[in-house]
Structures are given as structure tokens and as C-alpha cells.
N, C-alpha and C positions, 0 to 999 in steps of 0.2 A: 738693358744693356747700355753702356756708358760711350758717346760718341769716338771715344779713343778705342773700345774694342771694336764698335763698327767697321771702320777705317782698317783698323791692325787686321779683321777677319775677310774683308774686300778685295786687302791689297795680297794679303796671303793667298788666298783660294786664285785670283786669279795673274799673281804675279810670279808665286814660289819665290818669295826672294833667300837671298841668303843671309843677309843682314836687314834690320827692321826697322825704325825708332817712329814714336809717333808720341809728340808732346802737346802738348794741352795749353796753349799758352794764352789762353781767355784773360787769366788774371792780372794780366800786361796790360787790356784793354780798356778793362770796365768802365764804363761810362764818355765811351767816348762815340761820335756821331754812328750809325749803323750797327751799332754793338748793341744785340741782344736781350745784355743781361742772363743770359741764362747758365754760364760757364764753360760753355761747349760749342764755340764760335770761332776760337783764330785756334790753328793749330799748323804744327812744321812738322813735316815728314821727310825723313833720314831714309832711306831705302837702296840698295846696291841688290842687280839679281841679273842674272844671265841673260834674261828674254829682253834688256836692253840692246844687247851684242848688237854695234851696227846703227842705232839710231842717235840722233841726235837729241840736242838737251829739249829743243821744242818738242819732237813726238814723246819725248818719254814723259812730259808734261802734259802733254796731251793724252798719252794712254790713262796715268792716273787720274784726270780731271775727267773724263770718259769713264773711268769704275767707280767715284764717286758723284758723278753726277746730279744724282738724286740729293745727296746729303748737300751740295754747293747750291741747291738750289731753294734746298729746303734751312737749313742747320747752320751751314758753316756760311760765316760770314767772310774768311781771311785764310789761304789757304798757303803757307812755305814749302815748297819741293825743294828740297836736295838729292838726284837721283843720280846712281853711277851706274854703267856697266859691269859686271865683274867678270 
């Protein structure tokens, strides 16, 4: 399973958003200091879902960097949030 379904099936199961996007955008990077190499390192996440209702842009950063945890600790090098309320 490819880090962009990871992320897409994380943020799903525990966000239900209504709108989704999750880009891949390693190829922007490669070779530069902390970059992996591997392809599956910087990525930007587009996300709008209900269960923001009410918080601000830091928790809702904080929720997501909390469901992927594992993977910023392990994987992802570089992480973009774009999150709204809807």
C-alpha cells in the first residue's frame, strides 16, 4: 500500500471528511538535505470535514499530525495541512 493511500485510509476512517486531497509531492524534493529518497516523503493534505466545527487551525493540525503520527515519525519527512471546517 502506497503512503498516499495510507494517509487517504487514516484520515478517512478517523476524520469522515467530506472533501479529501492528498498529493505526493516528493518529486519537488529529491535530493535535498533530509530527503529520503524513497518518493513517499513530502506530501500536502487538502481536507475539509465536519469534526473540525469549532476548532481552530492549530488543533485541526494537531488532530491530523496525531492520526498520522507513526508515519511523521517514521516516513514522512514534510508534511502540508490545508484543513477547513465545513
Amino acid at each position: 500500500m502506497s503512503m498516499t493511500d495510507i494517509i487517504t485510509q487514516k484520515l478517512t476512517q478517523s476524520l469522515a471528511p467530506e472533501a479529501l486531497e492528498v498529493i505526493n509531492e516528493s518529486d519537488m524534493h529529491a535530493g535535498h538535505a533530509g530527503s529520503p529518497g524513497t518518493g513517499e516523503s513530502h506530501f500536502r493534505i487538502k481536507i475539509t470535514t465536519s469534526k473540525f466545527q469549532g476548532h481552530s487551525r492549530l488543533q485541526m493540525h494537531q488532530a491530523i499530525n496525531k492520526i498520522l503520527s507513526d508515519e511523521l515519525k517514521n516516513t514522512i519527512h514534510a508534511l502540508a495541512i490545508e484543513a477547513k471546517a465545513s
